[in-house]
C-alpha positions in Angstrom: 53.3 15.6 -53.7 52.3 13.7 -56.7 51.2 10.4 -56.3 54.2 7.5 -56.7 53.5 5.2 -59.5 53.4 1.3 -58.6 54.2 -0.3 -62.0 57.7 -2.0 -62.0 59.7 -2.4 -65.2 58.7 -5.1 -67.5 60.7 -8.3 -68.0 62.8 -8.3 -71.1 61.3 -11.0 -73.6 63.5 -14.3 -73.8 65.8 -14.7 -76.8 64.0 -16.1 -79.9 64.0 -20.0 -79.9 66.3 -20.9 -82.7 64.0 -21.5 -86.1 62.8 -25.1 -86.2 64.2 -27.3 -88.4 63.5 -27.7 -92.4 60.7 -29.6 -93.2 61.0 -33.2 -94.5 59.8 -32.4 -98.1 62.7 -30.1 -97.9 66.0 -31.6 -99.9 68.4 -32.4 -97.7 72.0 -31.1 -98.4 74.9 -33.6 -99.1 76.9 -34.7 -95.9 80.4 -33.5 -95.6 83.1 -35.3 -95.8 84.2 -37.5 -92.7 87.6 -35.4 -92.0 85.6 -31.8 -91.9 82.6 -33.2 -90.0 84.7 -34.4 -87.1 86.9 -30.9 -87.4 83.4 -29.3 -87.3 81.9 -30.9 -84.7 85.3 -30.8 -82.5 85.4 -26.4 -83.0 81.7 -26.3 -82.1 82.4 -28.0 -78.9 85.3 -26.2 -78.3 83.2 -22.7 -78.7 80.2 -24.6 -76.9 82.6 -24.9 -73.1 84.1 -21.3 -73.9 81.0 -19.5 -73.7 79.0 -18.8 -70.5 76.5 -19.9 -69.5 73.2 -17.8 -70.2 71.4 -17.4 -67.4 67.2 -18.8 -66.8 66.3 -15.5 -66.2 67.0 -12.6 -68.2 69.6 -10.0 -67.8 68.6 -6.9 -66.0 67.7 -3.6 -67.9 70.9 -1.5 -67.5 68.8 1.3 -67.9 65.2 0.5 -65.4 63.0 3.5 -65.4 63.4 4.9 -61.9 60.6 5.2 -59.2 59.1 9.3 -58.3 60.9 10.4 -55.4 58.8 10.8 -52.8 58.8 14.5 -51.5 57.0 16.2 -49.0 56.1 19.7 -48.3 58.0 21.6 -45.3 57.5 25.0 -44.6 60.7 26.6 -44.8 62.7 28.3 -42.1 61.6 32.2 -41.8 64.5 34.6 -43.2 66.9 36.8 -41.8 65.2 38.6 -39.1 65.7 42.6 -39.5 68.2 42.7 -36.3 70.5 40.8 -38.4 73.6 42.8 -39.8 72.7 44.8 -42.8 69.0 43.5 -43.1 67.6 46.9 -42.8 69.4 48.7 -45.3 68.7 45.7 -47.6 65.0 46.4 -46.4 65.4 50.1 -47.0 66.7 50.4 -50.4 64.1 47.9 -51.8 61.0 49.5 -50.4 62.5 53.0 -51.7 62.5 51.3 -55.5 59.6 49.5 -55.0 57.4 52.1 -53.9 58.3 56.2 -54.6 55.5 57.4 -52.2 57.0 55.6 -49.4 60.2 56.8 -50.5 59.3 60.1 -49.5 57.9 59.0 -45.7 61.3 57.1 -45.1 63.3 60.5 -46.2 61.1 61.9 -43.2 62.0 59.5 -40.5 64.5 57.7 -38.8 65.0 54.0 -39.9 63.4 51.6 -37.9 65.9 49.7 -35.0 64.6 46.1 -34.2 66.0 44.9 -30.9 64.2 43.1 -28.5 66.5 42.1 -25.2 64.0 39.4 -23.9 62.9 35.8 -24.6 60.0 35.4 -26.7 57.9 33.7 -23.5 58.6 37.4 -21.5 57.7 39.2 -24.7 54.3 37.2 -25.1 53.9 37.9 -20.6 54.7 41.7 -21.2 52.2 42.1 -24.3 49.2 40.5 -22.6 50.1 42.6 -19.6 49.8 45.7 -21.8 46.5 44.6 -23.6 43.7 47.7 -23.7 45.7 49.5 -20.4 47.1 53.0 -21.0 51.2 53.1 -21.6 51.4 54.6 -17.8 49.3 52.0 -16.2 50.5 49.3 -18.3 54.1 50.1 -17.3 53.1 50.1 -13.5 51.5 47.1 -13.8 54.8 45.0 -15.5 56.7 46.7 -12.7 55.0 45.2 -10.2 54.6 41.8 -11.8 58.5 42.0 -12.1 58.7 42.8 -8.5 56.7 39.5 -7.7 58.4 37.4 -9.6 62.1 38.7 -7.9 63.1 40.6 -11.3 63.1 40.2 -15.0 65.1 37.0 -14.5 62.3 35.0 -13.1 59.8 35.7 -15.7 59.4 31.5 -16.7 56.7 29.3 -16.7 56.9 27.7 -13.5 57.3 30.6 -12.1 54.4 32.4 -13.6 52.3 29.2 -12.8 53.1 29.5 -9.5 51.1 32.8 -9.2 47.8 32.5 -7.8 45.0 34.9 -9.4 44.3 36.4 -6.0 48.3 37.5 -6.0 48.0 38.8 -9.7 45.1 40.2 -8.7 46.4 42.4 -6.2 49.0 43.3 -8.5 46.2 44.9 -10.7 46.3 42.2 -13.4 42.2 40.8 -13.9 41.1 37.6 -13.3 40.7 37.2 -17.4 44.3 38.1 -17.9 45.6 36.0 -14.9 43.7 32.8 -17.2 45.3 34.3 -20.2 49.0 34.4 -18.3 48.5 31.1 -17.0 47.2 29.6 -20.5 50.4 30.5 -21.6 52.6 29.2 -19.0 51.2 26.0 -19.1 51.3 25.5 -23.0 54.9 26.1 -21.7 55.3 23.5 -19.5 53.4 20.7 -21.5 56.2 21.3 -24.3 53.3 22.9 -26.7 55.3 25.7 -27.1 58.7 26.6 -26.3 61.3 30.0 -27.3 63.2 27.5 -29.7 60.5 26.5 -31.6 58.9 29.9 -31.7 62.2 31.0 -33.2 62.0 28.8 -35.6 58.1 28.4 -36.7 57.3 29.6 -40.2 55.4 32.7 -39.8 51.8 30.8 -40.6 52.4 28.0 -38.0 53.4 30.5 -35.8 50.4 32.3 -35.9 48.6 29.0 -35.6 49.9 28.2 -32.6 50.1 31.5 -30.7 46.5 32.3 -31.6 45.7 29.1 -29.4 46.6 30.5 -26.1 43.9 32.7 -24.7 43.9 36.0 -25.3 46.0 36.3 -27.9 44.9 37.4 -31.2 45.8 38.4 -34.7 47.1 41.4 -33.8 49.1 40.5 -30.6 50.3 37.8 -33.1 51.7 40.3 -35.7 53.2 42.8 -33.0 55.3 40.2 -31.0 56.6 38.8 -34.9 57.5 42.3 -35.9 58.6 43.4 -32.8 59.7 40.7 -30.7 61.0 38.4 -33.2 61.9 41.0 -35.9 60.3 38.7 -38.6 60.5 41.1 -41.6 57.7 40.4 -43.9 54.5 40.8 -41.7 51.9 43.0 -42.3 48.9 43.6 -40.1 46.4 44.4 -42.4 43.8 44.6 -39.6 45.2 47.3 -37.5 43.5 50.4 -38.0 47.0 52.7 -37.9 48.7 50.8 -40.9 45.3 51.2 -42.7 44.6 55.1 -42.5 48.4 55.1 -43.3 48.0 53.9 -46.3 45.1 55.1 -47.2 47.1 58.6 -46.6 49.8 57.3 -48.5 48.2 56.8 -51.8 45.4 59.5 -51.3 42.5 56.8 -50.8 39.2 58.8 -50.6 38.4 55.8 -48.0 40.3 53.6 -45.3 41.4 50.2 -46.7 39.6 47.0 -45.7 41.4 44.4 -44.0 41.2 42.4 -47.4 42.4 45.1 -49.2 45.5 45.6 -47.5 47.6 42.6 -48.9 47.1 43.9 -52.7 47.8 47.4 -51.9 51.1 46.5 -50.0 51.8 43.6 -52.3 55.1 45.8 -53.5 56.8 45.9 -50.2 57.3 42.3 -50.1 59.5 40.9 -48.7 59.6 43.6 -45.8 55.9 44.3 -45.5 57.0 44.2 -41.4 59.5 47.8 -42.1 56.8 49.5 -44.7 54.0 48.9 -42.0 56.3 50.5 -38.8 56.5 53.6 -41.6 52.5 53.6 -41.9 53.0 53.9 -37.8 55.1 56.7 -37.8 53.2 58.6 -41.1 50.0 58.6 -39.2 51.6 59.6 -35.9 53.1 62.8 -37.8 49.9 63.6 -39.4 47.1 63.1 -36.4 47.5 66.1 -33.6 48.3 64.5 -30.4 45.7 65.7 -27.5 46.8 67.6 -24.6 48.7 65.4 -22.0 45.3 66.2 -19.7 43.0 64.4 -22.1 41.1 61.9 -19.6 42.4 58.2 -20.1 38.7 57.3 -21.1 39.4 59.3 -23.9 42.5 57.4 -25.9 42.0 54.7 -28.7 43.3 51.4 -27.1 44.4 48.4 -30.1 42.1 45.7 -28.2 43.6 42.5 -28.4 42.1 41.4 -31.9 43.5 44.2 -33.3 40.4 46.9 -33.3 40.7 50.5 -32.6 38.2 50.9 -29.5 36.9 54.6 -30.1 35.6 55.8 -26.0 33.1 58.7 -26.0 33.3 58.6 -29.9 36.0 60.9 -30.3 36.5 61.9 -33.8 40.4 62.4 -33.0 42.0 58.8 -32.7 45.1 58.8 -30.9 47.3 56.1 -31.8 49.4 54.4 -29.1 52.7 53.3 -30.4 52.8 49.8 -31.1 56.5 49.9 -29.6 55.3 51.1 -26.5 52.5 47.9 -26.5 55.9 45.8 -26.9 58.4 48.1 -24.7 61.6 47.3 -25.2 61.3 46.7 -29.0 62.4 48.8 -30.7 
């Protein structure tokens, strides 16, 4: 906002003082006649009561310079989330123009469906739920929360406060992640965050405030937008599936960095959210899948920051779908 200037306009000078009178060496014309100084001196006062008045002060400028409007900066509104009538296929034929080698992965694959059928406080409850637990233990886990709580319906904040660690506990949810739940649903209930104005943060302030409750990171941040809120133009650049994906996509001898990520993918704007779900499903088509046997010690969990936690250094990484993180999403 530039700064607003103080000066005011200047005063208009007064009218010059009539021009003094001719000096006494000066010859002195002839008077007029009697008859046409009293006609003179009768029009002039005449004239004299006709005119107005002029005024002390001087008129007003008709034109005065006008004062900077003051402005300030408000982050906008975010757009058109991708559930929204027609925003995929507006999503779809730009990234196809924008980007021929991901042309070629969405001829492969199914178009993404964004559609999440709960409030964003049960979507944030469900993802820290699923944080680092296989899909099948995850699941049994939420089922049981549900079951506590008398359904999906009673998934709120007072209700979740009401839970005491030792029932969460028995529920198999760890004393860390009963703090975590309870972080949240108290941010809740002191009006530091509610589903309205999560809807309606800008994607930065969003990930400002989220990122305060504990145990939520980055990367739970950029799942729940894409998934949960369907915001189109996010891309986790620190999750390690969207990174070997495009480091397949464009033949990379190595994996991007993190701060590589926004300059490779800089084309996909504004729908960096539906080129990263294709990275997903390019890297799940390409990495052989172990044998449903494989022990559970064995799987690549996303962690909640958004690492790729490698158990007994595996050199095959099995990605868990993001979707299944977020059931329910997609």
């Amino acid at each position: 906002m530039g700064e607003q200037s103080l000066s005011q306009p200047k005063p208009q000078p007064l009218s010059p003082p009539p021009s003094p009178p001719a000096s006494a060496a000066s010859p002195l014309p002839a008077p007029p006649p009697a008859s046409a100084s009293a006609a003179s001196t009768s029009r002039t006062t005449r004239a004299a009561a006709s005119r107005p008045k002029k005024e002390a002060n001087p008129s007003p400028d008709p034109n005065p310079a006008k004062k900077p409007r003051l402005t300030f900066s408000i982050p906008g509104r975010p757009g058109r989330p991708l559930s929204a009538g027609g925003e995929m296929g507006l999503a779809i034929r730009h990234l196809r123009a924008a980007d021929p080698a991901l042309a070629a992965v969405i001829d492969a694959h199914e178009p993404p469906v964004f559609q999440c059928p709960h409030r964003p406080f049960h979507s944030l409850v469900r993802s820290i739920l699923y944080q680092q637990l296989a899909f099948k233990a995850a699941a049994s886990v939420y089922s049981r929360f549900l079951s506590l709580l008398g359904g999906e319906a009673g998934v709120a904040p007072d209700a979740v406060l009401a839970l005491t660690p030792h029932q969460l506990r028995q529920i198999g949810v760890s004393p860390r992640k009963a703090s975590y739940l309870h972080d949240l649903a108290r941010k809740y209930a002191d009006g530091i965050l509610s589903d309205s104005a999560i809807v309606n943060m800008d994607d930065r302030s969003l990930a400002a405030m989220l990122t305060m409750v504990k145990g939520i990171g980055a990367w739970s941040v950029h799942m729940f937008m894409i998934f949960s809120l369907a915001r189109p133009d996010v891309l986790p650049s620190a999750d390690l599936g969207v990174r070997k994906g495009v480091q397949m996509l464009y033949a990379l001898e190595d994996v991007p960095r993190p701060s590589q990520m926004d300059k490779l993918c800089e084309r996909w704007r504004p729908y960096r959210s539906v080129g990263a779900w294709y990275m997903w499903r390019l890297i799940e088509s390409k990495v052989p899948q172990p044998a449903p046997a494989t022990p559970v010690g064995s799987l690549a969990l996303p962690s909640p920051d958004g690492q790729i936690m490698l158990q007994q250094q595996q050199t095959v990484i099995q990605m868990i779908d993001p979707l299944q993180m977020l059931p329910g999403m997609g």
